[in-house]
DODOPA-491874 format. One line per field, with one value per residue (C-alpha): z, x, y. Coordinates in steps of 0.25 Angstrom, whole numbers. Last residue first. Layout:
% DODOPA-491874
Z (Z,...)
X (X,...)
Y (Y,...)
This chain:
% DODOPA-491874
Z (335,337,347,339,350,352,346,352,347,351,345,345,351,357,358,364,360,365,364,358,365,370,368,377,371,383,384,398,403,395,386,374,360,353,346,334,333,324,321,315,307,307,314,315,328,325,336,335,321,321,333,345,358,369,377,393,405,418,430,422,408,403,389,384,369,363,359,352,349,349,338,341,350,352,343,331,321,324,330,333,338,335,330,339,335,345,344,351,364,373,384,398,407,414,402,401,389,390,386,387,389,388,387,375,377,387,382,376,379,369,369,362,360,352,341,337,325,321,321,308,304,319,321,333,342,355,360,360,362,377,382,380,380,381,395,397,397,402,404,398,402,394,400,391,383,370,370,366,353,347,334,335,328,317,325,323,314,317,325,337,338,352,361,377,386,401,414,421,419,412,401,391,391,380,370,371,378,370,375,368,370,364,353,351,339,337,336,323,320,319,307,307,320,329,341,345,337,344,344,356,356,344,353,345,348,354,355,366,363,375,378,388,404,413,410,410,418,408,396,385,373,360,351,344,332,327,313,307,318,332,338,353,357,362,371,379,379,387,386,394,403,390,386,370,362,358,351,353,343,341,342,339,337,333,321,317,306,302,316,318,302,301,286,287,291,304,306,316,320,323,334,330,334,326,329,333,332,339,338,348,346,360,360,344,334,320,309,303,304,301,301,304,299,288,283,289,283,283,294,294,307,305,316,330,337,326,319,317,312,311,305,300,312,315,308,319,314,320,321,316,320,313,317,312,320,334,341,348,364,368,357,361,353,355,353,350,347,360,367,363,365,375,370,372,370,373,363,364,354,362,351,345,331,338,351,360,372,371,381,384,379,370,355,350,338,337,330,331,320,315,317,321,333,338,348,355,356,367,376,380,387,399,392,384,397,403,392,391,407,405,393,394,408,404,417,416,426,430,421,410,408,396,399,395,383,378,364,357,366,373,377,389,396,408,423,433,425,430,416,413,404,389,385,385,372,363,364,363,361,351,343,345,339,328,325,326,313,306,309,301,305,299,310,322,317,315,330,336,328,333,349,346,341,353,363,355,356,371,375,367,357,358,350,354,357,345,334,325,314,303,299,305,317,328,341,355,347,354,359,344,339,341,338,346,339,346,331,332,322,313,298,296,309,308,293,292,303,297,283,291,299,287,281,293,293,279,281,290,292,306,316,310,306,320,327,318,321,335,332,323,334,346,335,332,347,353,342,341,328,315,310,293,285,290,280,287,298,293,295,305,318,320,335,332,318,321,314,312,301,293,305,310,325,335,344,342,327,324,333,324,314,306,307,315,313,310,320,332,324,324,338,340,330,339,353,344,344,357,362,375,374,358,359,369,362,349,357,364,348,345,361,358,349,357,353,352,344,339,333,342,343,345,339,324,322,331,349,360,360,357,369,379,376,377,390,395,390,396,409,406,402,414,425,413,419,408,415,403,392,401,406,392,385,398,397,381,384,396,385,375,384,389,374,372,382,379,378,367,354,361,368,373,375,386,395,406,417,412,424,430,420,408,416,422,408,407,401,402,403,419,420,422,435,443,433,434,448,447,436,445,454,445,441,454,457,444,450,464,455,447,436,427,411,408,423,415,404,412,422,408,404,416,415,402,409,420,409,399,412,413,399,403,408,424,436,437,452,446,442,454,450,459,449,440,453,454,440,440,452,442,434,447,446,457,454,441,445,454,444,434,443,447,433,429,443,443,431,423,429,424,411,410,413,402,391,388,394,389,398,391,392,381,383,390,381,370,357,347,336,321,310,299,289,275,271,266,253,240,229,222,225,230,226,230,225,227,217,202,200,188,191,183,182,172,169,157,150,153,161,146,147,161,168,172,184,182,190,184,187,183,195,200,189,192,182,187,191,205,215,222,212,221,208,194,192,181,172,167,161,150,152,138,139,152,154,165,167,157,163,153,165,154,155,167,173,173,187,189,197,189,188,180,187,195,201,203,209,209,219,213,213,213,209,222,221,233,236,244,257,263,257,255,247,235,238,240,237,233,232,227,235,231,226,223,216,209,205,203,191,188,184,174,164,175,175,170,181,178,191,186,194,191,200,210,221,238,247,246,258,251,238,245,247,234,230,239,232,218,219,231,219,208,215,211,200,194,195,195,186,193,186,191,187,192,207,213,228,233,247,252,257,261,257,268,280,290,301,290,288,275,277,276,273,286,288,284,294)
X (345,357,363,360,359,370,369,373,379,379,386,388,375,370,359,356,346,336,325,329,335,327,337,339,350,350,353,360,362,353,348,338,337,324,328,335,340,352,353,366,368,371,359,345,337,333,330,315,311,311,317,315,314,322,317,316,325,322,331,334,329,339,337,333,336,329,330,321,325,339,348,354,365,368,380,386,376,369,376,369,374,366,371,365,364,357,350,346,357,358,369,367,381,386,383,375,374,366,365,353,346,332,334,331,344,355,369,373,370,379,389,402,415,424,414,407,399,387,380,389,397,399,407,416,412,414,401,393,406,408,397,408,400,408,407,393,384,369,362,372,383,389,393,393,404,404,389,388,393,403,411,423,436,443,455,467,475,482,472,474,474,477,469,469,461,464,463,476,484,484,474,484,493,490,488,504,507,508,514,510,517,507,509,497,487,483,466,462,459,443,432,417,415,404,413,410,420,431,446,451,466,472,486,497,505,520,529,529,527,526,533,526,533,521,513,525,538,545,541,547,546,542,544,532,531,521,522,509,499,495,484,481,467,461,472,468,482,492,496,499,489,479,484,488,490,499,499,512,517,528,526,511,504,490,487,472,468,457,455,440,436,447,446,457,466,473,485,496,509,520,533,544,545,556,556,571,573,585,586,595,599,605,600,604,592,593,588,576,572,559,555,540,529,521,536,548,555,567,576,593,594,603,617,617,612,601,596,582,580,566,558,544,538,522,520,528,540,535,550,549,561,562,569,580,583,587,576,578,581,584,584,586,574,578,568,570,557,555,541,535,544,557,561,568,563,570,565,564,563,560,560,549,552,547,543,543,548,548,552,551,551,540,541,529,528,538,536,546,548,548,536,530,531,523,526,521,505,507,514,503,497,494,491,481,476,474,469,457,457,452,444,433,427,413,409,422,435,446,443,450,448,440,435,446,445,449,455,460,448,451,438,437,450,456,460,468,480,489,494,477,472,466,476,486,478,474,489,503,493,485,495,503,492,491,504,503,494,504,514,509,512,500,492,500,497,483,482,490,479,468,473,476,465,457,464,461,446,446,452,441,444,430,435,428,438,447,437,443,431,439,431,416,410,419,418,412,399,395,409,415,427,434,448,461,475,477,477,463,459,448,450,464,465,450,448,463,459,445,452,463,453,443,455,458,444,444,457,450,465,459,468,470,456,452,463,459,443,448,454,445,434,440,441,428,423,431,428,412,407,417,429,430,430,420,418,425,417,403,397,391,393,404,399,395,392,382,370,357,349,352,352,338,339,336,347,356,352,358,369,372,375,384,396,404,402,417,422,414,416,432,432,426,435,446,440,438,454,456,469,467,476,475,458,457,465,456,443,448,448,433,430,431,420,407,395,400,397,385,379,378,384,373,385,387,391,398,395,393,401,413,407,409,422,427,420,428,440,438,435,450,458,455,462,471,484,495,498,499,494,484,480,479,470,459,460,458,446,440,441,432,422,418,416,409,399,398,383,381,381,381,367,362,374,370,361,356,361,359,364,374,380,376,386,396,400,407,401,409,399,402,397,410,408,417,428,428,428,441,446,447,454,465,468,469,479,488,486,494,503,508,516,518,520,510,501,498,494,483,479,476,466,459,457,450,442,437,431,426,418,409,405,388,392,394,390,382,374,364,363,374,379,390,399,394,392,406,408,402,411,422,416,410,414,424,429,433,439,447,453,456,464,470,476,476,485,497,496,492,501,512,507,507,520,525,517,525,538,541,542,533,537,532,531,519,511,511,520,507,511,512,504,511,499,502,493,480,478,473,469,461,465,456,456,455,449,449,439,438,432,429,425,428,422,427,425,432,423,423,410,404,392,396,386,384,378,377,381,383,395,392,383,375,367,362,360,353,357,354,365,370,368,363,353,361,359,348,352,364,373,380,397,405,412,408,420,413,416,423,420,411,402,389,397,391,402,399,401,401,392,395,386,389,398,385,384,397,393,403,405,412,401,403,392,390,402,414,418,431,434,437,425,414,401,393,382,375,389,387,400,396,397,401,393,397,388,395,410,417,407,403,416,417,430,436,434,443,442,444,443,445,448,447,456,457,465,464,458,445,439,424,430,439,426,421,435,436,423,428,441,432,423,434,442,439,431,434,450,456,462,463,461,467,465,473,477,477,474,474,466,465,479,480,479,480,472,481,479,484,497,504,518,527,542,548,560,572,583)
Y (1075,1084,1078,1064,1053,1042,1031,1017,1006,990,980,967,964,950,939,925,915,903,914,929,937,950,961,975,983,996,1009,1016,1028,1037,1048,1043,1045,1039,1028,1023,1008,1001,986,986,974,958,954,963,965,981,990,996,1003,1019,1030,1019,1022,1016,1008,1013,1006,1011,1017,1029,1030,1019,1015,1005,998,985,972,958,944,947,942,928,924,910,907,902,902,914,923,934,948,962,974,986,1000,1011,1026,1039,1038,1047,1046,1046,1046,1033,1027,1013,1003,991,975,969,955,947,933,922,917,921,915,924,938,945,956,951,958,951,949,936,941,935,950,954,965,970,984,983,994,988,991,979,972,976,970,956,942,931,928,928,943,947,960,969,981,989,1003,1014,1024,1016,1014,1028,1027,1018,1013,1006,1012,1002,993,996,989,976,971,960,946,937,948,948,958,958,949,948,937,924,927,924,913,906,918,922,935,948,960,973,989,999,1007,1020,1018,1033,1036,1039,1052,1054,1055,1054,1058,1056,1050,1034,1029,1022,1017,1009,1010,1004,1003,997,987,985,974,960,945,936,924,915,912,908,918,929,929,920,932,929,940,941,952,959,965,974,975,976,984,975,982,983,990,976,972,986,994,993,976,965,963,965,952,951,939,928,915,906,895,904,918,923,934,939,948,956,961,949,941,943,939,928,928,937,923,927,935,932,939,931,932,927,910,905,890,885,870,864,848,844,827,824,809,805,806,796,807,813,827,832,847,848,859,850,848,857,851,839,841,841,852,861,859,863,852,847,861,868,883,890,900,901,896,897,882,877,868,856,846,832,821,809,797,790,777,777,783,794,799,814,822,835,845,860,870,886,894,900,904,891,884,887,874,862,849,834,824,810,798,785,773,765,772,786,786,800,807,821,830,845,861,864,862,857,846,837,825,814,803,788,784,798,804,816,828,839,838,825,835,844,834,840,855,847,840,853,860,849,851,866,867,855,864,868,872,879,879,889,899,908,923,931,945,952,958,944,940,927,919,906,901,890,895,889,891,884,882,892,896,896,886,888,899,885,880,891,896,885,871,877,882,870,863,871,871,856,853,862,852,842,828,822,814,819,833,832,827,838,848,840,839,855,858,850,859,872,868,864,879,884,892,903,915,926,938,932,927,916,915,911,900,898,897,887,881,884,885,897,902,902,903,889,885,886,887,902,909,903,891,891,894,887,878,873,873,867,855,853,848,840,834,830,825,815,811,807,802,790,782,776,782,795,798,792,803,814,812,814,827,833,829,836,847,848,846,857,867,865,866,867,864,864,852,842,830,819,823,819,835,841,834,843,845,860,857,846,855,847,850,839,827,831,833,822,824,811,812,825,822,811,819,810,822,814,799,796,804,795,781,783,785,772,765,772,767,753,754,750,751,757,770,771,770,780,789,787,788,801,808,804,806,819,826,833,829,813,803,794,781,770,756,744,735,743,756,765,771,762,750,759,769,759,755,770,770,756,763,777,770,760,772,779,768,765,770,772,784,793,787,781,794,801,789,789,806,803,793,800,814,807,800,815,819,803,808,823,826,835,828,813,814,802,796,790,787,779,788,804,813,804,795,805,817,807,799,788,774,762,750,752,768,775,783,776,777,791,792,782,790,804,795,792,804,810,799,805,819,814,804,815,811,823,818,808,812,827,818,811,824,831,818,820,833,829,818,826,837,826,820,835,833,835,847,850,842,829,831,820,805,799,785,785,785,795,804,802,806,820,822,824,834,840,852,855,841,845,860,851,843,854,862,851,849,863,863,855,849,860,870,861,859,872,875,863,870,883,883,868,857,846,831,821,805,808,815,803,807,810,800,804,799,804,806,809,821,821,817,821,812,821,836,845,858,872,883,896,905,906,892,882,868,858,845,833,820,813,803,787,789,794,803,809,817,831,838,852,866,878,889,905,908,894,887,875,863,852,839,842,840,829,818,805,800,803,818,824,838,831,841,832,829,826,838,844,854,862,877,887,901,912,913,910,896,892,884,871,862,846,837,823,812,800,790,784,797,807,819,830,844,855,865,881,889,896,905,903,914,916,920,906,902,912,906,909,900,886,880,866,860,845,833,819,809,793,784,775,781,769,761,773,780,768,770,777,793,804,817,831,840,855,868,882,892,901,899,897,895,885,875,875,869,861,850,850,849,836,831,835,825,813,812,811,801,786,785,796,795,809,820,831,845,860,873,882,886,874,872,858,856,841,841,853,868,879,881,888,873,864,869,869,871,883,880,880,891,887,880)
């Protein structure tokens, strides 16, 4: 069989449904009365989301007889861009405006090209500037003049004349086609985690470690908090001795919804008893109109809700619901199903409109997608209707109001309270929450036919997967925000991806996928599920990543619990309920969506329809699906061709295989299926070498690999030169190799690399020969399995040149040492060389003191042997907008005069406090052991340095 044609996936950013590019000018003729607004809105909208083409663009429209009588009073926005802007890489000049005003059928906001500029712009035949706009106009009526384009407001002299705006443009532009529609949605059903039996090479072993020990594991590091003993002092109506954060409940109930799907598929009536009595103290501590919460029931009686954005109540709610839904799904024992059902029940008469409710939701996103699942396991649909309420008013501000600041200058970004969310159309704030809440606004938009929510979804899923996802499948740059900072900004030593983020894009990608059928929604998942996910727990299962960086010196090893534990039991219920993300059924077809080794057991047409699996998948492309019981009519059967494979075969016994596609990344065959039925299907899995989009500042010139769904990367166990000094030239290959003695059995890739050594500049030459690049033998291991052996260096992406020189002085031969350092803060990098264009910059090698505010710090070089110095340069770090570090309030230089510290003294003005440049320092030369950068931070705020440099004194001075 032919390789797939390529399809349009969601998660690379290319045109969809409500993105048309033309490449000509273009003209719709539409229905005033009943599309025009929505027309120019939507290109409003695309405007600002461009790739693409140059071209000029015209929207003629031909009214009813009485616009007025249809149109009323209805305003749409108009593209007001305050400045040139950079879009995608493009400019964007000021003058552009799109936006139109329609006002009692009369008003139009159209554009005219000044015709100074020699362009042609507006047509307005019988149209008259109007220097005065109807009451409600958006904009000004008068004329301005922004570069060669001129804005006016004009007004129709006959309603029953043509209309028409044009807008000229010599940059990418993209359309937005009237009547456009998402695409048809097919509805599929998750088949339930039971009826699915996992044996493959690659999950099943994990599962096993997770029920025998993660499970345990988990159990006991709970106790040994006092997560569970927080609701025995609940019960026994106890107000102090609560331990941990104020979401301490979410963590037992995660754990408890792993034990749940473990108990599906792997009775164990030991863990199921456990269970069970961790519900009884649960239940004890439900107050008896329903409310559950251990940290408000014992250290704030009496209240409630005070304080939704920051608290966690309805979060911790959330995650009892989905455990409550798990177990009975998998038990069908309703001894939790019937406490998250009398909560549930009291937070319907709590929260909506009408009937004494109250306004509100939650801080942190969750309970939106649990009320759904709650309401399918009860049968109560006013869980969905409440579910429905939480999404809806997202982006109202209430958080404003709940905390007494003024709604315009408050900033909900970090709990995507920002905007109404229908409106959002880019990721944003915290990662765990934003997805979380894509995923439950998905579930409502689903179940109650909002497409406005759907589309939102769709628009925020090919911002996030296009501009925002790591190689890995996780999401999440930042540590300060725990969340994102802009597009492209996909840092490898820095990069944040929690292990709770990457879950949650894999529950939202499996999601968009059941909604739509579209297989590119399920490469990301599997993405997710084969990398970001798995590096989240240990192959023994008793430790767990927090932040799961694409590159370690190190310094950066797993735990066996956190203080803030959310990561650990939510990969353990995901690894638990692995099953449920591998197939779907439709009405009257199976979905098959991952390729691991195992059973099937799914109802399609009312009838059992079950699949036997063979595979060595991931590390084998070969698969074998035996059918093992089908329906008796015709049935469909829908195979993912990964969006990675460009090269595949597929036959029934030995013969080809009559399918239709691939489609949206599925081959479909159709045809009444006889027990003993093999489908073969054969993935080509070479290995692949990854770039990134060059707008991805810290990934530009660099490759990563990847074989199958599998992402790999480099330990420094493995290798004989530091990780950080390999480079991978054009045309390295690398041959795969199985290793069953390895990790647990993984596939590795194996060749040779180069050797870029560590070039630096610290002699006073102009010129020098450039150090050779000597071959080195590489072995690879895939990104889920690192940090499993000895401690070392580990890169995902590495140059494919080398790397310019770095420039040093004296500092390169000292000994760092500083007065304060956290986990993510690297000495090294003051002196590593790298070359900062801007203090915001978040480089591999950090030297800062967050998290100590308004201190006195210092960080210090010492030789063995003095040195004599006569000068400094410093570039300071701030970042301002996504972190806590400021500029210093005040610093200067000692030096070390024995046992006493003495300042320097200065040759001209004191050392400079400036951002985004060099802050150089003359002073009088002095011979020493040891200099030091003394800051005073300013109150409330931290501070750093990227860069450090010494000058050395002049011999001849």
């Amino acid at each position: 069989m032919s390789a797939p044609q390529p399809r349009q996936s969601p998660h690379r950013g290319s045109p969809s449904e409500d993105q048309k590019p033309t490449h000509q000018a273009a003209a719709l003729e539409v229905d005033l009365g009943r599309r025009l607004p929505g027309v120019l809105h939507g290109l409003a909208n695309r405007l600002v989301d461009l790739v693409g083409i140059e071209g000029t663009v015209e929207l003629a429209a031909q009214p009813r007889p009485n616009p007025a009588a249809v149109v009323g009073k209805q305003t749409m926005e108009a593209l007001d861009l305050p400045s040139t802007q950079q879009l995608d890489g493009f400019a964007i000049p000021r003058y552009l405006r799109t936006g139109i005003t329609m006002l009692d059928g009369a008003v139009a906001h159209a554009i005219e090209q000044d015709p100074t500029s020699g362009g042609r712009g507006c047509q307005p035949g019988t149209w008259r500037p109007r220097r005065r706009a109807a009451t409600g106009s958006v904009r000004p009526a008068s004329t301005a003049a922004n570069g060669p384009l001129t804005t006016r407001l004009f007004a129709v002299d006959d309603p029953g004349h043509s209309m028409r705006v044009t807008a000229a443009a010599s940059f990418p532009l993209f359309l937005a086609a009237a009547g456009a529609q998402m695409p048809p949605r097919v509805d599929l059903q998750e088949v339930p985690f039971p009826m699915v039996r996992v044996q493959d090479p690659f999950f099943a072993p994990r599962r096993a470690v997770n029920l025998r020990v993660t499970l345990e594991h988990s159990l006991r590091q709970l106790e040994e908090t006092g997560t569970l003993g927080n609701f025995d002092l609940a019960a026994a109506g106890k107000h102090d001795g609560f331990k941990g954060y104020v979401f301490q409940d979410s963590d037992a109930f995660k754990a408890l919804e792993a034990i749940a799907f473990a108990l599906a598929t792997d009775h164990d009536p030991a863990l199921a008893a456990r269970f069970d009595a961790i519900v009884d103290r649960i239940g004890k501590a439900q107050q008896p109109d329903g409310y559950l919460n251990s940290a408000y029931t014992v250290q704030r009686p009496g209240q409630r809700f005070v304080n939704l954005r920051d608290d966690h109540e309805l979060y911790c709610a959330g995650h009892l619901f989905e455990a409550a839904a798990a177990h009975w799904q998998a038990t069908g024992k309703r001894n939790l199903l019937d406490i998250a059902i009398r909560y549930a029940d009291l937070l319907v008469a709590t929260f909506g409109e009408g009937n004494g409710r109250r306004d509100g939701y939650c801080g942190h996103p969750e309970i939106e997608l649990a009320l759904v699942k709650l309401a399918r396991a009860a049968g109560k649909p006013e869980y969905q209707q409440l579910a429905n309420w939480f999404v809806l008013r997202r982006g109202s501000r209430f958080f404003a109001q709940e905390h007494g600041q003024d709604p315009q200058r408050y900033d909900g970004t970090y709990w995507l309270d920002h905007a109404p969310i229908t409106e959002l159309s880019a990721i944003a704030g915290h990662a765990v929450r934003a997805t979380y809440l894509m995923s439950g606004a998905v579930d409502v938009g689903a179940a109650t036919g909002n497409d406005a929510l759907l589309k939102m979804a769709r628009r925020v899923w090919r911002n996030t997967n296009g501009k925002n996802a790591f190689v890995t499948g996780g999401i999440g740059p930042s540590a300060s925000n725990e969340g994102f900072t802009h597009d492209y900004d996909l840092p490898t030593h820095t990069a944040y991806q929690e292990t709770c983020a990457s879950i949650a894009m894999a529950m939202w990608a499996h999601r968009m996928n059941l909604l739509w059928g579209d297989g590119a929604f399920a490469d990301a998942m599997e993405t997710a599920l084969y990398n970001a996910i798995p590096a989240g727990v240990q192959l023994d299962g008793t430790k767990f990543f927090y932040v799961n960086p694409l590159a370690s010196r190190g310094q950066h090893h797993r735990r066996a619990w956190y203080g803030c534990a959310c990561c650990p039991p939510n990969v353990a219920r995901t690894l638990a309920a692995i099953g449920s993300y591998a197939f779907a059924t439709g009405t009257e077809s199976l979905w098959v969506n991952l390729y691991g080794q195992g059973e099937v057991m799914a109802q399609v047409r009312g009838q059992m329809f079950a699949l036997q699996i063979t595979s060595e998948y991931p590390w084998q492309g070969e698969i074998a699906l035996r059918v093992i019981a089908a329906p008796r009519e015709a049935t469909e059967l829908r195979l993912r061709i990964p969006g990675w494979c460009t090269q595949y075969s597929c036959k029934l016994g030995d013969a080809e295989f009559d399918a239709d596609g691939p489609h949206l990344g599925y081959l479909a065959a159709r045809r009444q299926w006889l027990r003993g039925d093999v489908v073969k299907l054969s993935l080509a899995m070479p290995v692949r070498r990854l770039e990134a989009d060059p707008r991805a500042e810290a990934l530009r010139g660099q490759i990563a690999f990847a074989r199958g769904p599998i992402v790999y990367s480099a330990e420094q166990v493995d290798q004989q030169v530091p990780v950080e000094q390999l480079i991978v030239p054009p045309g390295t290959e690398l041959t795969p190799e199985h290793r069953a003695d390895l990790l647990g059995g993984v596939t590795v890739l194996t060749g040779r690399a180069l050797d870029g050594g560590r070039p630096n500049w610290t002699e006073r030459t102009l010129y020098r020969s450039q150090p050779p690049a000597a071959a080195t033998p590489v072995t690879f291991v895939p990104y889920a399995v690192w940090d499993n052996r000895a401690p070392g260096a580990m890169a995902v992406w590495f140059p494919q040149a080398p790397r310019p020189a770095t420039v040093g002085g004296p500092e390169q031969s000292a000994t760092v040492t500083m007065s304060f350092q956290n986990w993510n803060c690297d000495p090294e990098g003051i002196r590593d060389g790298e070359e900062p264009k801007r203090s915001g910059d978040t480089p591999p090698r950090n030297c800062h003191w967050w998290n100590h505010a308004g201190t006195t710090e210092w960080v210090e070089y010492s030789w063995p042997t003095a040195q004599t110095i006569a000068g400094t340069r410093v570039f300071w770090f701030d970042d301002t907008g996504h972190g806590g570090c400021r500029l210093p309030k005040s610093a200067r230089l000692l030096w070390r005069d024995g046992d006493t510290w003495r300042p320097v003294v200065a040759r001209g003005p004191e050392l400079p406090i400036a951002i985004d440049r060099w802050c150089e320092f003359a002073f009088a030369e002095v011979t020493t052991t040891a200099l030091r950068l003394e800051v005073q931070l300013q109150e409330g705020m931290a501070a750093g340095v990227l860069e450090w440099q010494l000058l050395p004194a002049d011999e001849d001075r």
